[in-house]
C-alpha positions as CSV (number, residue, x, y, z in Angstrom):
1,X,32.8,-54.6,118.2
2,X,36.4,-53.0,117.5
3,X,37.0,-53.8,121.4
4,X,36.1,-57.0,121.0
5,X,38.6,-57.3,117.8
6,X,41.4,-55.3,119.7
7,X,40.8,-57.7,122.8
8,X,42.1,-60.9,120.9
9,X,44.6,-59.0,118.7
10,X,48.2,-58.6,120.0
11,X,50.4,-56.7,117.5
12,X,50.9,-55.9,114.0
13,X,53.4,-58.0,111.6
14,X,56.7,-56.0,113.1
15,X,59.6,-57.1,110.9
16,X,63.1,-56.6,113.1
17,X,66.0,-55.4,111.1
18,X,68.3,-54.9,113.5
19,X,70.5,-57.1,114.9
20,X,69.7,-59.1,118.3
21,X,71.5,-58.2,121.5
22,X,70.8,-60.4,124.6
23,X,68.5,-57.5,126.3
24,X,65.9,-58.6,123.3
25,X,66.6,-62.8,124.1
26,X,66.1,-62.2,127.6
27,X,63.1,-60.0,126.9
28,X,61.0,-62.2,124.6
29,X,61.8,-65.3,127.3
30,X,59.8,-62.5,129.8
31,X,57.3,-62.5,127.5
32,X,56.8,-66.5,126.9
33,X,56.8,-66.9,131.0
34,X,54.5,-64.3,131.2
35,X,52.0,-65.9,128.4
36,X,52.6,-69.1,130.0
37,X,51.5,-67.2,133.8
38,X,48.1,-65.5,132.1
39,X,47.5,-69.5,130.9
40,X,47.7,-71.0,134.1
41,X,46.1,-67.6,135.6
42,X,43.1,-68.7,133.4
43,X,42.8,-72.0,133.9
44,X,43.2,-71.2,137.7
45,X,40.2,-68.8,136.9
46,X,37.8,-71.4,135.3
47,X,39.0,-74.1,138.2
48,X,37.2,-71.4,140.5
49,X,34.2,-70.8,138.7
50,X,33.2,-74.6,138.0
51,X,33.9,-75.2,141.8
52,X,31.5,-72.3,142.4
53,X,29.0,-73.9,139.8
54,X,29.4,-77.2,141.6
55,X,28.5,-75.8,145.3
56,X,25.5,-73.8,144.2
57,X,23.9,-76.3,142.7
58,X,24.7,-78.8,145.8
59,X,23.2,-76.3,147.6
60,X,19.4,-77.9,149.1
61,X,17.6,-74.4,150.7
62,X,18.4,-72.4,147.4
63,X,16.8,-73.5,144.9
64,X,16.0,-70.3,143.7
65,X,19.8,-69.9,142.6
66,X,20.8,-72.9,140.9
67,X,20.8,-70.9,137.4
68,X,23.4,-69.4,138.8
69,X,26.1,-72.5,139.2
70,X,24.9,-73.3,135.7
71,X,25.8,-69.9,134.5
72,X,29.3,-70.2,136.5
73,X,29.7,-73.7,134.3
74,X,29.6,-71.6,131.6
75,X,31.6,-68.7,132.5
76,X,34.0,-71.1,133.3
77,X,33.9,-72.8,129.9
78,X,34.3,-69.6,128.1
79,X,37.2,-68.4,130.5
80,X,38.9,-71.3,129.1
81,X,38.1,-70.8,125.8
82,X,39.4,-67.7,126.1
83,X,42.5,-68.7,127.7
84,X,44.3,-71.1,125.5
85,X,43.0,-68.8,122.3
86,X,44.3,-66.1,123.6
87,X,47.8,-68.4,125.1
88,X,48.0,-70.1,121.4
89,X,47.8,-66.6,119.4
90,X,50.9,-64.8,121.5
91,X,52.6,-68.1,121.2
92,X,52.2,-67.9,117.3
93,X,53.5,-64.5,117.3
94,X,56.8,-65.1,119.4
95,X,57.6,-67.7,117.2
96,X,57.8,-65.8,114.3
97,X,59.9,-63.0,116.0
98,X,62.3,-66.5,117.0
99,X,62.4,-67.1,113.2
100,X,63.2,-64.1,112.5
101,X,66.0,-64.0,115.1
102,X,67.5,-67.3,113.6
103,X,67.0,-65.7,109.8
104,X,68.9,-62.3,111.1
105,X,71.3,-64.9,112.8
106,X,72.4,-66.9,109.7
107,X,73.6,-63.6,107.7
């Protein structure tokens, strides 16, 4: 259960106190493409897996497997699911450290 709970955590509420150089702007725009690349790399992932779930149950001769494009159709569900959570949480996070860029920025 603690795995699970680490898996959809990111960080801790880190307060910066310093003040911003352009090594941090360019870093947290590193980290917004790359949240934005691990969206689209799940999406891409579900895509896959409701394609799969869509050929095997086409599929005439095996019957015998057709559970399985219905369990891709829900692997594919949940890797979406999983996806946009997990795309929406870091997204929340870097816009508090932007708020707190623009609060360290005003004084």
């Amino acid at each position: 259960m603690l795995q699970l709970k680490s898996f959809f955590n990111f960080s801790s509420a880190y307060q910066n106190n310093e003040k911003i150089i352009l090594r941090d702007y360019l870093s947290l725009e590193r980290t917004k493409l790359a949240n934005e690349r691990t969206l689209m790399s799940y999406i891409r992932s579900a895509f896959y897996l409701l394609l799969t779930g869509i050929a095997l149950i086409q599929l005439d001769d095996f019957k015998n497997i057709k559970f399985l494009g219905y369990i891709s159709f829900g692997l594919a569900f949940i890797a979406l699911i999983i996806g946009i959570y997990r795309f929406r949480k870091l997204n929340k996070q870097l816009m508090i450290f932007y708020d707190q860029i623009k609060d360290l920025e005003k004084n």
